[in-house]
C-alpha positions in Angstrom: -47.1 -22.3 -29.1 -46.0 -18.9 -28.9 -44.8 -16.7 -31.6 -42.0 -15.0 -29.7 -39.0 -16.2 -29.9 -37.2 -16.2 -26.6 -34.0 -16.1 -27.5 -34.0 -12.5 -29.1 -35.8 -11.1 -26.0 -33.3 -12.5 -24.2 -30.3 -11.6 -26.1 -31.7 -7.6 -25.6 -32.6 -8.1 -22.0 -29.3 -9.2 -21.3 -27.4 -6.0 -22.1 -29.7 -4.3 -19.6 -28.3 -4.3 -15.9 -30.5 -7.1 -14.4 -33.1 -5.8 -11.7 -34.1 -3.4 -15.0 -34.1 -6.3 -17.3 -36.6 -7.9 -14.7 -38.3 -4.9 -14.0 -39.1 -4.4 -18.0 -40.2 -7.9 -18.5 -42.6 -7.3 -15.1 -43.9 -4.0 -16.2 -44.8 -5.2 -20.5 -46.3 -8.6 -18.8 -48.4 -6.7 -16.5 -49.5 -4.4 -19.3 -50.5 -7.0 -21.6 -51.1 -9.8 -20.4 -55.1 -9.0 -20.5 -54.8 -8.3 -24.7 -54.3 -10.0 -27.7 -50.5 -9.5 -27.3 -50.7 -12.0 -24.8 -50.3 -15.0 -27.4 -46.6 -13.7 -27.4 -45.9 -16.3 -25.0 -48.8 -17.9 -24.3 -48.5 -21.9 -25.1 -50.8 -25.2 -24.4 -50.3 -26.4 -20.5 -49.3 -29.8 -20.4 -51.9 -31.7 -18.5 -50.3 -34.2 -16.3 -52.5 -33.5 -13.4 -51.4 -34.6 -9.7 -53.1 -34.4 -6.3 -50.4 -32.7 -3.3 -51.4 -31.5 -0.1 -55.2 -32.0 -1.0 -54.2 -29.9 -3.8 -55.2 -31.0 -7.3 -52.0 -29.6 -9.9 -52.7 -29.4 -13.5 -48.9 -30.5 -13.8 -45.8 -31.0 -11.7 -44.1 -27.6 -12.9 -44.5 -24.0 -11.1 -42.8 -20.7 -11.2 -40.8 -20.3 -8.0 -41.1 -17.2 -5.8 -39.2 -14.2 -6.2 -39.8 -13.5 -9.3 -42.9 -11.5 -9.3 -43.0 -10.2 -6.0 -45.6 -8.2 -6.1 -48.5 -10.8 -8.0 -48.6 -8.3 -11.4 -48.2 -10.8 -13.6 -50.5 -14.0 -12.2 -52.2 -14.7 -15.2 -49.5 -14.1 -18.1 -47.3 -16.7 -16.1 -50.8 -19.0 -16.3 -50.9 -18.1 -19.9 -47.4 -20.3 -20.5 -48.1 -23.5 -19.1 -47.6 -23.4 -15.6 -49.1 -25.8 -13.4 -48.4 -23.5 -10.3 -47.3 -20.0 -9.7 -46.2 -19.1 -6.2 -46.0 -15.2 -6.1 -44.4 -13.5 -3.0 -42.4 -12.7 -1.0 -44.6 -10.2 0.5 -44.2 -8.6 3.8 -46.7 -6.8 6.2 -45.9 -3.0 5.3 -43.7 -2.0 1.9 -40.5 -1.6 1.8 -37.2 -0.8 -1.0 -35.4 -3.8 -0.3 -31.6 -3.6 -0.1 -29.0 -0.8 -2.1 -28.4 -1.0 -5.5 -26.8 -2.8 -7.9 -28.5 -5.9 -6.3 -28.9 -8.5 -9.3 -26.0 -10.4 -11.0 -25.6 -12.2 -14.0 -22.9 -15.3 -13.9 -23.8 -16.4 -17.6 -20.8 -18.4 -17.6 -22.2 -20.8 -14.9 -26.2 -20.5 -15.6 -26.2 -18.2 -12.5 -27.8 -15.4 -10.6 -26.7 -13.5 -7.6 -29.0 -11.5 -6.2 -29.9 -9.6 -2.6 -32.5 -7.8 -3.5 -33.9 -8.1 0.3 -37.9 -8.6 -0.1 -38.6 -5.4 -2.0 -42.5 -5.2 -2.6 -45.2 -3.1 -2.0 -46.6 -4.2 1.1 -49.6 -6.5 1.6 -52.3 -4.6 0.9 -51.3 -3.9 -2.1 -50.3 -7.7 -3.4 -53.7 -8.8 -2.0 -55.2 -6.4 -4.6 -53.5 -7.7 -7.0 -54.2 -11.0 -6.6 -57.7 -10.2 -6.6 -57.7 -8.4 -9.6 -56.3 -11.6 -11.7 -58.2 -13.9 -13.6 -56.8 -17.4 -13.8 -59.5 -19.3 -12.0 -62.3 -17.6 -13.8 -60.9 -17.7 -17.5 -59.0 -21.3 -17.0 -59.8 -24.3 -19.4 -60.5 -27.0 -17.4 -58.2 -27.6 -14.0 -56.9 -24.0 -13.1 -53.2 -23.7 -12.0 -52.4 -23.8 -8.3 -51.9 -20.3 -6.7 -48.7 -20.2 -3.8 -49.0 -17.2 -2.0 -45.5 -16.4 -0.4 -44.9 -14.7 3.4 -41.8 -13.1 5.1 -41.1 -10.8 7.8 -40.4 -6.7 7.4 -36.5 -6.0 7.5 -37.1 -3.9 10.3 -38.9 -5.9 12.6 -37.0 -7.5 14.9 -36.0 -11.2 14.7 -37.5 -11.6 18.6 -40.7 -10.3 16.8 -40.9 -12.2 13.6 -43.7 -14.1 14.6 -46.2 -11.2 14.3 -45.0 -10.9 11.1 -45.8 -14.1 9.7 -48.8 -14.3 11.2 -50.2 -10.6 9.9 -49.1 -12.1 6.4 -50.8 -15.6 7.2 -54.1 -13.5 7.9 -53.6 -11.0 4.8 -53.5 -14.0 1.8 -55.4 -17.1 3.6 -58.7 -16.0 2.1 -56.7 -15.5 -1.5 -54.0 -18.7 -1.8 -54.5 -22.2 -2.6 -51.5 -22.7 -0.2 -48.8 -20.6 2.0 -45.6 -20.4 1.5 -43.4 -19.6 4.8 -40.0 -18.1 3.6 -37.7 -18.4 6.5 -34.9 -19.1 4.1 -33.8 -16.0 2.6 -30.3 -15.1 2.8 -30.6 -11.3 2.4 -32.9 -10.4 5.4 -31.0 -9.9 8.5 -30.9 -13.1 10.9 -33.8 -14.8 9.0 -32.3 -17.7 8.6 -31.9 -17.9 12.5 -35.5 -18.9 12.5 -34.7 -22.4 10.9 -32.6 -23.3 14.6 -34.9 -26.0 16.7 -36.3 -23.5 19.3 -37.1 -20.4 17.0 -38.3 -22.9 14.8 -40.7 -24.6 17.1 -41.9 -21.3 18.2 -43.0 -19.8 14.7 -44.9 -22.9 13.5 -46.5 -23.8 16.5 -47.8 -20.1 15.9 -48.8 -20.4 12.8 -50.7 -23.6 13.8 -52.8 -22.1 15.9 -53.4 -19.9 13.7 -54.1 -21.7 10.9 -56.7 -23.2 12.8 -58.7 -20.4 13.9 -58.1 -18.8 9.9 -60.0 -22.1 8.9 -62.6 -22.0 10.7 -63.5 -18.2 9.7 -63.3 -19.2 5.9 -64.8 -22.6 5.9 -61.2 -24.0 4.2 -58.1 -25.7 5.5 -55.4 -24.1 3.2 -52.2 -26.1 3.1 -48.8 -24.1 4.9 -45.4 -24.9 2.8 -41.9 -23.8 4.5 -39.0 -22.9 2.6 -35.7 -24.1 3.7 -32.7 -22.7 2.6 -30.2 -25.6 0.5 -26.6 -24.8 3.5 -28.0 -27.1 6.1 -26.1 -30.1 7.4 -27.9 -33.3 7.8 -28.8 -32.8 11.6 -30.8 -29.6 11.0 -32.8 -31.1 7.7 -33.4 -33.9 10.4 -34.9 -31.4 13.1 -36.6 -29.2 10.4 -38.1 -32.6 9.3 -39.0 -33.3 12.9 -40.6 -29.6 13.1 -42.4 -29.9 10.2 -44.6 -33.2 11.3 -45.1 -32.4 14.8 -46.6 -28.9 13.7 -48.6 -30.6 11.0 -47.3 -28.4 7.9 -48.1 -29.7 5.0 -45.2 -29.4 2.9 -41.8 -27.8 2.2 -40.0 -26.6 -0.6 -36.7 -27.0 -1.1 -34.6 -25.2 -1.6 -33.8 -21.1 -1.5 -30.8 -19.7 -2.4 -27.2 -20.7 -1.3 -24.2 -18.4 0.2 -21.9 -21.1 -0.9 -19.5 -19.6 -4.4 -17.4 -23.2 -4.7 -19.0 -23.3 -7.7 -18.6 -20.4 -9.5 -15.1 -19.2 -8.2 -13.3 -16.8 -10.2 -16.0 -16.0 -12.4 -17.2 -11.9 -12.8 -19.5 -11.2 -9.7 -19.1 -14.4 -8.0 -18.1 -12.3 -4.7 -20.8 -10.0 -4.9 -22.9 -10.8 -1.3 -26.5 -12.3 -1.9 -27.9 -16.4 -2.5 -26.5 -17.7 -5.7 -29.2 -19.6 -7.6 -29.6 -21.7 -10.8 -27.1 -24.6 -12.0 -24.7 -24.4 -9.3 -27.7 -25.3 -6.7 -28.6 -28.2 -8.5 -26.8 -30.6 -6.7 -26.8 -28.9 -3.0 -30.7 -28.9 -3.4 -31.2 -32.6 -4.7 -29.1 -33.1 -1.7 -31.5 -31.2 0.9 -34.5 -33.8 -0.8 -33.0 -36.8 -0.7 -32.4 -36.2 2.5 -35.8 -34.6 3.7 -37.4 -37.5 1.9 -35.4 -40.2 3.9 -36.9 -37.7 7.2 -40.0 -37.6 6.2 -40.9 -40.8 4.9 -42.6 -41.3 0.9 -46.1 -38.9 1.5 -44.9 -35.9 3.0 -45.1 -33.2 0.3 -41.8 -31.6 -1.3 -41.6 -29.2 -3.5 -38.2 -29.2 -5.7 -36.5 -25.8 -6.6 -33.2 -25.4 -7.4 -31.1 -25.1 -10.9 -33.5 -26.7 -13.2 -32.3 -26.2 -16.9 -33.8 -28.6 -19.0 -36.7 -31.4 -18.6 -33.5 -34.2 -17.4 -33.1 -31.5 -14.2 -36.7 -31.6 -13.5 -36.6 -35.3 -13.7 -33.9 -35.8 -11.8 -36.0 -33.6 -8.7 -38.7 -35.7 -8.8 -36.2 -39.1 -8.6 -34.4 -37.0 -5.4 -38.3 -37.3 -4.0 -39.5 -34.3 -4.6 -43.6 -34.2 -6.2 -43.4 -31.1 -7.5 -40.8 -28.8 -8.8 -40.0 -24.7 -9.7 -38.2 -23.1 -11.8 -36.8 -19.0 -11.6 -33.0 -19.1 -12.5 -33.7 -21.4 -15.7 -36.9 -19.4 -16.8 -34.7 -16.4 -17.0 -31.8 -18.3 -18.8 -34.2 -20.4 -21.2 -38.1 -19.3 -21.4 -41.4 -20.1 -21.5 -40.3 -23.5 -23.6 -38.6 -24.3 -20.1 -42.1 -25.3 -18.6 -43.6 -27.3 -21.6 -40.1 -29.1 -21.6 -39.9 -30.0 -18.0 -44.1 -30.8 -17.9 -43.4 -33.5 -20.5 -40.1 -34.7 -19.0 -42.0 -35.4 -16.2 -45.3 -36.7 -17.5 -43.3 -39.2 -19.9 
């Protein structure tokens, strides 16, 4: 297990404003995670392996994207148990992301605002870091899954967001184990337009096609996830779920961020604009599952994400239908001991 006790880094980091709190923990990860220091946090991965999408996971529980945008930190995050890391989201050229102050705690509530807007250094520069780690190589036994996580430039039009994707499809297909689509975000300008039937039918078909030819230039078939935001009504999960077979995309994860605040009313920063995450999207999330799963039938891959806190949460994602689950908000809140709790929860 690790020596570190989470608790006191966190009790530290949290008197820091939060995007340099994150950036810190990024930045020391990054630095070490190659040394000695990295037995820190470093702690035995529960092995509860499971195959998903043709995908063989050395356990049901992954670190959700967002958090290390930019794939610094891909083997100190394998170093603590994970059974996947999705890293992302990336978008074709660099860019700052939205204006500061852009992260919010809601302690009160388990919470995080954020709008941060898909800041990250371009794709050249995430491919080369992804390259550079050293998971596979160094793993014992099954390696962890790698999710490599796709969006569209801010300033590329939503009429164009297609070219987009499928410039970020071509940069990381040789790299990931799988692709995650992120049409979900709330903090990009119209993106979530592109979950509607017709955009919707457009941009996977596209990336069809394109996964097709991509496939046969590398001699691999890697599996396409698309995220889904959790403020959908029960006639657009159906036509998403509808999309999503006749496209043949192998999975979805569910769910990104909400714009709802019923939950956290009245509490310090619950107006600030941006997707709310952590224990208040619990529910709207098992929701978005249970009812994707009813869609979709019992095979079609789901990945859970959403306000997991403990190893009950995580169980509870996998009884909504989900097959795998990811945690961000409650790794923040709780820790590396986060994963190892909800692997076992889910193995028992």
């Amino acid at each position: 297990m690790s020596f570190f006790p989470y608790a006191g880094a966190r009790a530290l980091l949290f008197r820091l404003d939060p995007e340099v709190a994150h950036e810190l923990t990024l930045s020391s990860l990054e630095r070490l995670q190659h040394t000695p220091l990295a037995c820190a946090w470093a702690q035995p991965r529960v092995e509860d392996p499971v195959t998903v999408a043709g995908l063989r996971f050395p356990n049901r529980v992954g670190l959700a994207a967002g958090l290390d945008k930019n794939a610094r930190c891909i083997d100190a995050f394998a170093a603590m148990g994970f059974g996947f890391v999705e890293v992302g989201t990336v978008t074709p050229l660099p860019q700052p992301g939205n204006p500061k102050p852009r992260m919010f705690r809601l302690p009160e509530a388990h919470a995080l605002i954020n709008r941060l807007g898909f800041n990250n250094e371009g794709l050249d520069a995430f491919v080369a870091h992804v390259q550079r780690a050293r998971f596979r190589t160094q793993a014992q036994g099954t390696p962890m899954v790698l999710g490599l996580n796709i969006g569209k430039n801010a300033a590329t039009p939503i009429e164009e967001a297609t070219r987009d994707y499928l410039t970020g499809l071509a940069g990381v297909y040789a790299h990931a184990d799988y692709v995650t689509v992120n049409i979900s975000s709330p903090n990009t300008k119209n993106l979530r337009a592109l979950q509607s039937d017709a955009a919707l039918d457009g941009l996977l078909g596209a990336l069809a096609q394109s996964r097709e030819t991509l496939a046969h230039e590398h001699g691999r078939r890697v599996p396409i996830f698309i995220k889904i935001a959790p403020d959908l009504d029960d006639g657009q999960i159906e036509a998403i779920a509808t999309a999503l077979r006749a496209h043949g995309m192998d999975g979805v994860v569910a769910t990104n961020t909400t714009l709802a605040r019923d939950a956290v009313r009245g509490l310090p920063h619950a107006d600030e604009a941006g997707g709310l995450s952590g224990a208040p999207v619990f529910e709207p999330s098992n929701r978005v599952i249970r009812a994707l799963r009813a869609a979709l039938g019992p095979d079609f891959p789901i990945i859970g994400v959403g306000g997991i806190l403990s190893g009950a949460d995580a169980v509870q994602k996998i009884e909504a239908g989900a097959n795998l689950v990811q945690i961000y908000t409650g790794f923040i809140y709780r820790g590396p001991a986060l994963v190892r709790e909800a692997a076992r929860a889910i193995a028992l």
